[in-house]
N, C-alpha and C positions, 0 to 999 in steps of 0.2 A: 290947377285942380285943388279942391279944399280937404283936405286930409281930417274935418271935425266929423266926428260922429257923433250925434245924436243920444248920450244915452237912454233918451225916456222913448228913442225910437222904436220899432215895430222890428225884429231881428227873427232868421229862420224862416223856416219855410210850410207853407201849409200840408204837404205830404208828410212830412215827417210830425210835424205838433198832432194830426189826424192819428200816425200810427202809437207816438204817445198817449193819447187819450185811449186810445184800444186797449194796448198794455195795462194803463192804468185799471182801468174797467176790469179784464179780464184779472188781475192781480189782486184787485179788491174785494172782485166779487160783487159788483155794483151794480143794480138796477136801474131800468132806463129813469127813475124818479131823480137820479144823480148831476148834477153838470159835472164837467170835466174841463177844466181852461189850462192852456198849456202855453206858458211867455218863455222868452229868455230875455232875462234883465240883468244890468250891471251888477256886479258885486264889489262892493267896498271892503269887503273884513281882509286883516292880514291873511297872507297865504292861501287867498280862492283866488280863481281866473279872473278879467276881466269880464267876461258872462259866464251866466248860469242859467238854466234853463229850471221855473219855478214852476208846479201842477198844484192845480185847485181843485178842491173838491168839495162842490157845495150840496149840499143836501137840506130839504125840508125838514129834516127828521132827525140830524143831526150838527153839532157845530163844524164851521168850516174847517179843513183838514189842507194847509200847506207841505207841499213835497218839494223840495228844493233840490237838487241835482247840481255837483259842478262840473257841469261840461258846458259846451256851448250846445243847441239843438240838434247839430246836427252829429255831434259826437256820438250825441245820448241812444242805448241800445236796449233791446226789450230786458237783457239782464239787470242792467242798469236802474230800469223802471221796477223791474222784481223787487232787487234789492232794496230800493228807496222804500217802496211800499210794503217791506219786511220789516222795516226798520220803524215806519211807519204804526204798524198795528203793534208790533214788539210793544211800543212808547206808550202806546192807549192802553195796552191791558198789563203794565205794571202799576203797580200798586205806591210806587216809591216816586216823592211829590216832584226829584231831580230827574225823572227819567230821560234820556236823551229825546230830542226833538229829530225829525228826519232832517236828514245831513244838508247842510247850506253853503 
């Protein structure tokens, strides 16, 4: 049996990235004009898991918006999605150029 995994592979599951995307939406405040993309990708930096589960958020009308999550997909919980996207709006409407980026 080959114990490689894939990092650039396809991880998670489509019920769960679906109720991600809901969350997202519902947390944002998003209209249907919005996409919502919901991965779990490797993570390299010290001290994150080996996956993370990243949300995209792309809009015509605005620049694209990365939510980063460290869990793996199936970890991640509608609070979890809360929080990130608290963190998230926190980041856009300060004024201060270091503001934190949502959590990676």
């Amino acid at each position: 049996m080959n114990s490689f995994v894939n990092p650039l592979g396809r991880h998670g599951n489509p019920e769960r990235a679906a109720a991600i995307k809901i969350w997202t939406r519902q947390s944002l405040g998003l209209g249907g004009e919005a996409m919502v993309s919901v991965n779990e990708l490797p993570c390299v930096k010290p001290n994150c898991p080996r996956v993370r589960t990243v949300i995209l958020v792309l809009s015509e009308h605005a620049a694209t918006r990365e939510i980063a999550i460290r869990k793996p997909m199936a970890d991640v919980d509608e609070i979890d999605v809360q929080n990130a996207c608290l963190d998230l709006v926190m980041g856009v409407l300060s004024d201060e150029p270091d503001s934190p980026k949502a959590p990676s």
